[in-house]
N, C-alpha and C positions, 0 to 999 in steps of 0.2 A: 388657629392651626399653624400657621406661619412662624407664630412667637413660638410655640410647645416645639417645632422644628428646628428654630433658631437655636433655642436653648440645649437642646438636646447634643448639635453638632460643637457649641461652646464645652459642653460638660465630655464627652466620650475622643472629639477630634480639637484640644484646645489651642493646635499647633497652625488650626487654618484661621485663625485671627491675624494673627500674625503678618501673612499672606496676602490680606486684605489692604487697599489704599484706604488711609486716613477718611478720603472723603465714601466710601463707599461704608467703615466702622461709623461712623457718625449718622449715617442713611438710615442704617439700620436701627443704630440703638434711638436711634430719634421718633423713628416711626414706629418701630416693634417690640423695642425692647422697654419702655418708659421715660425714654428722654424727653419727648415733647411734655408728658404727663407732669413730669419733674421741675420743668418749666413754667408752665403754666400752672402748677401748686405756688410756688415761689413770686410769683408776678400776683399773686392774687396779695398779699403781704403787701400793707400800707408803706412801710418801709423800702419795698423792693419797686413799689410803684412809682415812691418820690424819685429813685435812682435813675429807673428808666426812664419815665417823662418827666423828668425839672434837668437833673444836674450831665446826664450822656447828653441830651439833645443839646443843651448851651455849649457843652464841649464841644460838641460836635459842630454847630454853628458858628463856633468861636474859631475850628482851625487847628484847635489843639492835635499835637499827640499825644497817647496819654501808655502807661505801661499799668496793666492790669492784672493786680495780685490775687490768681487764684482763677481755674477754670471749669467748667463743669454746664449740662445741659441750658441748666438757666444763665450762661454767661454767653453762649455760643451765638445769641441772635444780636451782642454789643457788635462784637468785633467785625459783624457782616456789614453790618449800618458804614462804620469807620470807612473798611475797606472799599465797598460799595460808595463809600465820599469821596474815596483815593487820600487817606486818612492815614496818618500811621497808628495803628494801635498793637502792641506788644501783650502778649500774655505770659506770666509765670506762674509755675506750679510744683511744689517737692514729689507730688505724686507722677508715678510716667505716664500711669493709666488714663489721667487728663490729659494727656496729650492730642486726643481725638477731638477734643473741646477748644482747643488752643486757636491763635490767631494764625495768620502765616508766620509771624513772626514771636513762636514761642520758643520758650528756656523750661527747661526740666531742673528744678532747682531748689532752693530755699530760697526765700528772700535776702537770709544772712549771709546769703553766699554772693548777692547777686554783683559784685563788684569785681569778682572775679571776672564774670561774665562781658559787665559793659563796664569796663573800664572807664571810657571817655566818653559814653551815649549820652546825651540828656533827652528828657522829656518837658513838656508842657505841665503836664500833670499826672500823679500818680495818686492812683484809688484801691486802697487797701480795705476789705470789705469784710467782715469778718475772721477776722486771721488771730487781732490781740483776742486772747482769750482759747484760742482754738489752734494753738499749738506753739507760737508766740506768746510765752507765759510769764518768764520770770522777768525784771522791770529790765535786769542788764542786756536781754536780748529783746525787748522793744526801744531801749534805748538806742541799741545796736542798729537795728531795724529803722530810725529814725536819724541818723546821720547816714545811712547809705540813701535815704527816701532824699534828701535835702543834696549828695551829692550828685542824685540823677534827676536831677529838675534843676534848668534854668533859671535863668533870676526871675525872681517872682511867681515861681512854678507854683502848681497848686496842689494841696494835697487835701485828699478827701478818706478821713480816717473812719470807717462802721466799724460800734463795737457794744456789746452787751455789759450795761450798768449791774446788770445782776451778777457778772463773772468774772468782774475784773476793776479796778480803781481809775479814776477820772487821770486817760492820759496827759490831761493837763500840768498835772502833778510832776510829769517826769523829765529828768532833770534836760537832755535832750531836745523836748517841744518846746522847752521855755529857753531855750537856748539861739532854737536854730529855725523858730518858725512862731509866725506872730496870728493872731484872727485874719480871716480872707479877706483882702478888699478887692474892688472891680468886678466882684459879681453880684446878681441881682438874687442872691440867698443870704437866709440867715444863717449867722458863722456856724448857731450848734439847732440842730434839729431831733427832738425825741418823738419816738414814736413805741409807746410802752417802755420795754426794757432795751430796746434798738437805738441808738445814739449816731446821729452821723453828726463831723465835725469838719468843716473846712477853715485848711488854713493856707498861708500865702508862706514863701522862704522868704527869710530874712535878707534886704542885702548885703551882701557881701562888707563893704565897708563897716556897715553898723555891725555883722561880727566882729573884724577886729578892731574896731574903736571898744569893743567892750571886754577885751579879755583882760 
């Protein structure tokens, strides 16, 4: 009854969303609207399991910050952990509508923009999870996408690339990763992990030296 009301006040009054604090949109779509449901669809995913219990908690026990590409019901319970650790964790999103999903500290964006944004910020690690293949297509804007990941992480930052074998060619290939980012070391993971057509891939930035010893 509650949901059939919700919806109803969304579709005829769409002016009092608006109106609403972040955390009270989020209340709702979490509990009535199907954001927990969306959630827990997604967690149920071998791939979305390894995420949540191997490679967040290590970051998380590790210290890290991490800036996280992409928000939505099933990301909203990362960044609580983080901040609940006194953690920084960052969210970006191009859509605004994620914004109810977002960290305290999100950006309304594109990735390829995001230099605009944090200019001089670094991260620990950056976890891009779904993106090449899903809007992120052509190789010169993953490429692009790939020297801004390497200018916003620290030396030795980490980056954790998810991306569908069936949609898109082995980012290893591109001219960018082999440039500016080597296999992961220091962690207790394997560099590349499949799970069906799901691929997750971590790698370590290169240091700085050894780029320009190699240009």
């Amino acid at each position: 009854m509650l949901t059939q009301l919700l919806q109803k006040v969304n579709s005829r009054l769409p002016f009092v969303k608006y109106l609403l604090p972040v955390s009270v949109k989020r209340w709702i779509i979490w509990n009535f609207m199907g954001g927990k449901a969306d959630y827990e669809s997604k967690s149920r995913l071998p791939s979305r399991r390894y995420l949540e219990m191997e490679i967040l908690p290590w970051l998380r026990a590790s210290r890290c910050s991490v800036l996280f590409v992409g928000a939505g019901p099933y990301t909203y319970p990362y960044h609580r952990a983080f901040e609940t650790a006194r953690l920084r964790f960052a969210t970006i999103d191009i859509n605004p509508g994620a914004r109810v999903w977002g960290a305290r500290e999100h950006y309304v964006a594109s990735i390829l923009e995001v230099d605009q944004l944090l200019p001089s910020v670094k991260f620990d690690a950056v976890l891009c999870n779904g993106v090449f293949g899903f809007g992120v297509n052509r190789d010169q804007d993953k490429n692009r996408a790939l020297q801004l990941f390497s200018e916003l992480l620290n030396p030795r930052g980490i980056l954790l690339l998810g991306w569908n074998n069936d949609l898109i060619g082995d980012p290893l290939n591109l001219d960018e990763m082999r440039r500016l980012f080597e296999p992961a070391v220091g962690t207790p993971f394997l560099r590349r992990m499949v799970f069906e057509t799901h691929v997750y891939d971590l790698f370590t930035k290169k240091p700085a030296g050894f780029l320009a010893g190699s240009d």
